[in-house]
Each structure stands twice: as structure tokens, then as C-alpha cells.
Rosetta silent file (secondary structure, phi, psi, omega in degrees, C-alpha in Angstrom):
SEQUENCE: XXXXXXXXXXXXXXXXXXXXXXXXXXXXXXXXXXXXXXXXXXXXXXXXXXXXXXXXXXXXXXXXXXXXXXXXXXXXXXXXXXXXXXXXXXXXXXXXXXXXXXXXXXXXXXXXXXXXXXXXXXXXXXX
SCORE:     score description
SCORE:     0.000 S_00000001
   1 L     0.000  136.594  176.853 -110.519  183.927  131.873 S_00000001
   2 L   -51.511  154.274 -154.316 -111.318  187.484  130.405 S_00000001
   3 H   -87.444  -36.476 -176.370 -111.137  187.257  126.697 S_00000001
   4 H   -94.787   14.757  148.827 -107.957  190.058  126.890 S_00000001
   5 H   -92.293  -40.985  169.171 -105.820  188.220  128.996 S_00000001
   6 H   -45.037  -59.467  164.000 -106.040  185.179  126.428 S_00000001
   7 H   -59.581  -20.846  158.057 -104.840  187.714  124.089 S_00000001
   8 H   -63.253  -74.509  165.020 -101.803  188.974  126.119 S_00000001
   9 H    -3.125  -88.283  155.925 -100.889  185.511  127.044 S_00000001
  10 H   -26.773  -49.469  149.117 -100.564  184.731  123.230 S_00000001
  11 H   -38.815  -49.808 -178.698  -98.633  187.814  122.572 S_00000001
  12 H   -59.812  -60.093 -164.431  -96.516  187.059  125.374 S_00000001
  13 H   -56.276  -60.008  175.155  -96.090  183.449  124.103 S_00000001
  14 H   -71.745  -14.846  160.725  -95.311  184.750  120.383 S_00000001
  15 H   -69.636  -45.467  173.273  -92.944  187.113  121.551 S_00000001
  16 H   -73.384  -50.239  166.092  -90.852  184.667  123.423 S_00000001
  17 L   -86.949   14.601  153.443  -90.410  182.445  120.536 S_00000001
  18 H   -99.923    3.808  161.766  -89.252  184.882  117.981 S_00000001
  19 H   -93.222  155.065   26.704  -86.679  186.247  120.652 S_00000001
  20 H  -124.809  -39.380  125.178  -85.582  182.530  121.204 S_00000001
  21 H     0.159  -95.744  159.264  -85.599  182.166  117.439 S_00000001
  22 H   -40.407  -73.119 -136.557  -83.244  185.018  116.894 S_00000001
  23 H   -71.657  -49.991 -147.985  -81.256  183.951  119.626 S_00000001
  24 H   -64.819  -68.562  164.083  -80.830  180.073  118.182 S_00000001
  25 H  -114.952   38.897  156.985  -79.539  181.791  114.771 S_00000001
  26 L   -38.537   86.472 -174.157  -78.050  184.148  115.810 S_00000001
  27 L   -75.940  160.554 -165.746  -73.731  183.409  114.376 S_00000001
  28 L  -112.402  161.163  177.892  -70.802  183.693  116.991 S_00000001
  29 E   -95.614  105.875  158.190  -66.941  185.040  116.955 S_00000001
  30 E  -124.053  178.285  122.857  -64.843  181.677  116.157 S_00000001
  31 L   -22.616  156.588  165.133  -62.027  179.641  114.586 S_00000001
  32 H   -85.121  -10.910  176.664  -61.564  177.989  111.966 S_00000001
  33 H   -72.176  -37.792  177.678  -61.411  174.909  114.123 S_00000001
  34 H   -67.861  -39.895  160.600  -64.596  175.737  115.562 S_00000001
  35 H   -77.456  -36.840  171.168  -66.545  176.184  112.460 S_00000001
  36 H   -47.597  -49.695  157.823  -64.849  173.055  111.127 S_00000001
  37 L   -93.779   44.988 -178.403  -66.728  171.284  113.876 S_00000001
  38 L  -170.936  114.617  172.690  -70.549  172.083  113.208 S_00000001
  39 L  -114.714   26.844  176.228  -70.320  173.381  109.429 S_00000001
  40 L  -122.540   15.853 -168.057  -73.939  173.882  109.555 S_00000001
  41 L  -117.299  171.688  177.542  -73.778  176.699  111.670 S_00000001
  42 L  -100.125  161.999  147.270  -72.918  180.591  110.669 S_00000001
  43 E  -137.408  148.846  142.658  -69.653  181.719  112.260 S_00000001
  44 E   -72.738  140.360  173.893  -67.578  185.535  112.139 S_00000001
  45 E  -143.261  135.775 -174.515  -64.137  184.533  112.137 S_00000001
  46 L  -107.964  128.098 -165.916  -61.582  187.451  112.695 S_00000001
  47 L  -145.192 -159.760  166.296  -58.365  187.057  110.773 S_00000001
  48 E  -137.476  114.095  155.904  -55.690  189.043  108.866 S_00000001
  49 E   -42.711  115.839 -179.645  -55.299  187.861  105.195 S_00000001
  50 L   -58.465   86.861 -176.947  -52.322  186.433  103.921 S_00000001
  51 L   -49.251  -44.292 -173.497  -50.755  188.429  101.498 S_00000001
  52 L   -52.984  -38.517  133.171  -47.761  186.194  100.477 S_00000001
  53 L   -15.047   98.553 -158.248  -50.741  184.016   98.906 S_00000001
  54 L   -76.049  142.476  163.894  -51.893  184.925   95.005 S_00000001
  55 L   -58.334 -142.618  153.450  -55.601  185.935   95.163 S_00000001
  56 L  -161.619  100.178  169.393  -58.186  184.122   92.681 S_00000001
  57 E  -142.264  125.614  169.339  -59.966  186.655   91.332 S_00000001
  58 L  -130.302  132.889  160.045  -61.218  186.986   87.282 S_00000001
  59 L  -123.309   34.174  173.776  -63.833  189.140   86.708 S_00000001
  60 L  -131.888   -3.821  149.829  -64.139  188.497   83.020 S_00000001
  61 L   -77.204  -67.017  143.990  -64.489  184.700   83.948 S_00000001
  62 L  -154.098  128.254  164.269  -66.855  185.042   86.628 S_00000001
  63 L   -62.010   -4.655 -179.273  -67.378  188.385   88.593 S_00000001
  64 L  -116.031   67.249  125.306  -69.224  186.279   91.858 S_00000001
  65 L  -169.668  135.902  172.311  -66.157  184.445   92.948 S_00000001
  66 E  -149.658  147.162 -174.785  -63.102  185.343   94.706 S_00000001
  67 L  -116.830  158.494  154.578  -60.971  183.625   96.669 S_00000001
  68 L  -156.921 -151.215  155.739  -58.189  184.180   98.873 S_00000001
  69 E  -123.333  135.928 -174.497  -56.314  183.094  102.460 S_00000001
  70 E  -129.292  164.561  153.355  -56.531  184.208  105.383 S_00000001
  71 E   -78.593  109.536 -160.351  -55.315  183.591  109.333 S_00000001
  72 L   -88.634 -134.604 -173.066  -57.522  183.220  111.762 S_00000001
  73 L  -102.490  -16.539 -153.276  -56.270  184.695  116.113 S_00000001
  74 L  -112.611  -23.181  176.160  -55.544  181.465  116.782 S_00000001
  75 L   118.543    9.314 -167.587  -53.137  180.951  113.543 S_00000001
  76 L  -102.287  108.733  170.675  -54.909  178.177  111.635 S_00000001
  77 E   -82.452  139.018  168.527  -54.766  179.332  107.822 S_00000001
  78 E  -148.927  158.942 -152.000  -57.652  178.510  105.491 S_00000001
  79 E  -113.950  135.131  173.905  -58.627  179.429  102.011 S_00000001
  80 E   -73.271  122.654 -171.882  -61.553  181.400  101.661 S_00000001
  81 E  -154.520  113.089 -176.717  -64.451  181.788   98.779 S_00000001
  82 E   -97.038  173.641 -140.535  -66.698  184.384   98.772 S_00000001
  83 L  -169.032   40.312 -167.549  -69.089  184.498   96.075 S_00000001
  84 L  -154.272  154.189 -175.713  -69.084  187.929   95.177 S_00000001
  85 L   -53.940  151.092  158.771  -67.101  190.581   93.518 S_00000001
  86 L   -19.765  168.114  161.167  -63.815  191.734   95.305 S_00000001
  87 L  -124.377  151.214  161.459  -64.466  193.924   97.836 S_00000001
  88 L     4.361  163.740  140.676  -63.237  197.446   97.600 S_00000001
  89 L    48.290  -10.210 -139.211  -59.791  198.495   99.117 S_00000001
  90 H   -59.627  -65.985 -167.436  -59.459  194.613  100.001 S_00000001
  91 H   -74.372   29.309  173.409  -55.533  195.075   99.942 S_00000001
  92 H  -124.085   13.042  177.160  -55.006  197.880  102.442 S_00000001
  93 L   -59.038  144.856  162.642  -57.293  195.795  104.814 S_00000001
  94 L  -114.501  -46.325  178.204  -55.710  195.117  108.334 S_00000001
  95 E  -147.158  134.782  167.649  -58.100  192.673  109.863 S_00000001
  96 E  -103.452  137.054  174.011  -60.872  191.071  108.449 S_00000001
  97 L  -102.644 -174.423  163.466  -63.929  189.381  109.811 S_00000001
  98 L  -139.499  135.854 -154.455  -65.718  186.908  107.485 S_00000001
  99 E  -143.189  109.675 -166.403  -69.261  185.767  108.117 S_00000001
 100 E  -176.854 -160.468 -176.676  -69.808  182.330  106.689 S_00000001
 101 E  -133.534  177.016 -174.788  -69.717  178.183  107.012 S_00000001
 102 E  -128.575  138.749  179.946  -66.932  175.824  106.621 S_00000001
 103 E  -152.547  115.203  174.772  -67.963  173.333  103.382 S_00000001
 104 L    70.522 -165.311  136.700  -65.261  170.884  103.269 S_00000001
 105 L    -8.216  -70.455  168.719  -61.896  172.414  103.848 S_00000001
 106 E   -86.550  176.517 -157.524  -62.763  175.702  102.793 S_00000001
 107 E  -130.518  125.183  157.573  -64.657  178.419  104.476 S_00000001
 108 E   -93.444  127.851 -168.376  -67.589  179.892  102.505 S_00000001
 109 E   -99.136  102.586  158.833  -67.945  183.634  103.180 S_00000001
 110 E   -35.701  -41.724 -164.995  -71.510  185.122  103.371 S_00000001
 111 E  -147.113  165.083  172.479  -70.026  188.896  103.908 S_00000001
 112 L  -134.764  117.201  162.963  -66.393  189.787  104.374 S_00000001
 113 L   -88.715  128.104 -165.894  -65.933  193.026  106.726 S_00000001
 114 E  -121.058  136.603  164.155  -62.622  194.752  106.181 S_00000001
 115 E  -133.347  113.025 -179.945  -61.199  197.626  108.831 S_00000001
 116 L   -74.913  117.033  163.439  -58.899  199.588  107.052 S_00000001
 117 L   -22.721  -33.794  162.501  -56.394  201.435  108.305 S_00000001
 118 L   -72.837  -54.882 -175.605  -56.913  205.164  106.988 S_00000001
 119 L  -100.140   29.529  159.806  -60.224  205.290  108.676 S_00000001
 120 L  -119.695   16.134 -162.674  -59.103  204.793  112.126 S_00000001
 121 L   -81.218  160.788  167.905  -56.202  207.180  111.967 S_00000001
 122 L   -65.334  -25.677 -178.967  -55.879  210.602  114.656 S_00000001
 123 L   -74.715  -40.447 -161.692  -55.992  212.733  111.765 S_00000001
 124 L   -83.686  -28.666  178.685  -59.497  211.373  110.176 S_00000001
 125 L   -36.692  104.237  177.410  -61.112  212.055  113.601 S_00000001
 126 L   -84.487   24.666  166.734  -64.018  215.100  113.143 S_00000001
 127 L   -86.820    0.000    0.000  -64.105  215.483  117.281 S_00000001
């Protein structure tokens, strides 16, 4: 075989397993029942936050942890602990995703994504 076909081959070869890679860990839209069974996995979980629920937040205790509860679509509440400052705006949030593991009980949140209300309105539109 020509010496530049070897090298394609290889390319080819290293190309397919970092796209199969990526794909592997790659996190999913679930439950909390769903992350509860494989907690070794990433999941998004799309919820609304319970309000009725007191927050955990000190930031003159430590500023990396806040907790709160949320709901997931299916209605299964679980308490949340992100490991990071508040985020912004948190309590004008409408739906939240969370990007995280289940450890125990609780759901540890890598990122929390908030879509607020005010910046989906007809008025805020520039079209």
C-alpha cells in the first residue's frame, strides 16, 4: 500500500474515535429518576424551582455553595447543590435546566441555566 493511503486510513481511524468519544460523553435531557439510576453519568434535567422552599445560600460562610429545590417535568422534587455562587436573577427564573450527577439523594449541579422571563417577552424583540 502507498505510504499516503496508510496515512488517510489513520486519520480516518482517529477521527472516528474522537467522534465516538464525544458521542459516549456526551449528557442527555432526564429525570431525576433517571439520573438516580446511573449517578455516574452527566444528565440536564429541566425543572421549575420551588419557591415555597428557603434557599441555602451564605456568602460570608462559603461563597461556592448554594442550594435549593427544584421540580423536575415529571414532578419528582429534589434538592439541589451547586457549588458556586448564586446565580444572577435566580428568583425571576421560570424554568431551569441543571447540568449535573445525582450523589446520594441529592443532585450535584455542574452549571445551572436559568430562562427568564423578561428576555423572551414581544416587547424585547429587535426584529
Amino acid at each position: 500500500m502507498k505510504r499516503s493511503y496508510i496515512i488517510a486510513l489513520i486519520v480516518i481511524a482517529l477521527s472516528v474515535g474522537a467522534i465516538m468519544l464525544s458521542i459516549a460523553d456526551s449528557s442527555t435531557y432526564a429525570t431525576f429518576e433517571t439520573a438516580a439510576e446511573n449517578p455516574a453519568r452527566t444528565y440536564h434535567v429541566i425543572g421549575k424551582v420551588n419557591f415555597d422552599k428557603p434557599f441555602e445560600y451564605n456568602p460570608q460562610q462559603d461563597a461556592n455553595l448554594f442550594c435549593f429545590y427544584m421540580t423536575d417535568s415529571i414532578g419528582a422534587e429534589k434538592k439541589v447543590v451547586y457549588h458556586n455562587a448564586k446565580p444572577q436573577d435566580f428568583e425571576k427564573s421560570e424554568q431551569i435546566v441543571v447540568v449535573g450527577k445525582m450523589q446520594g439523594v441529592d443532585f450535584t449541579a455542574e452549571q445551572v441555566l436559568m430562562k427568564c422571563p423578561s428576555k423572551y417577552t414581544e416587547e424585547n424583540k429587535t426584529m
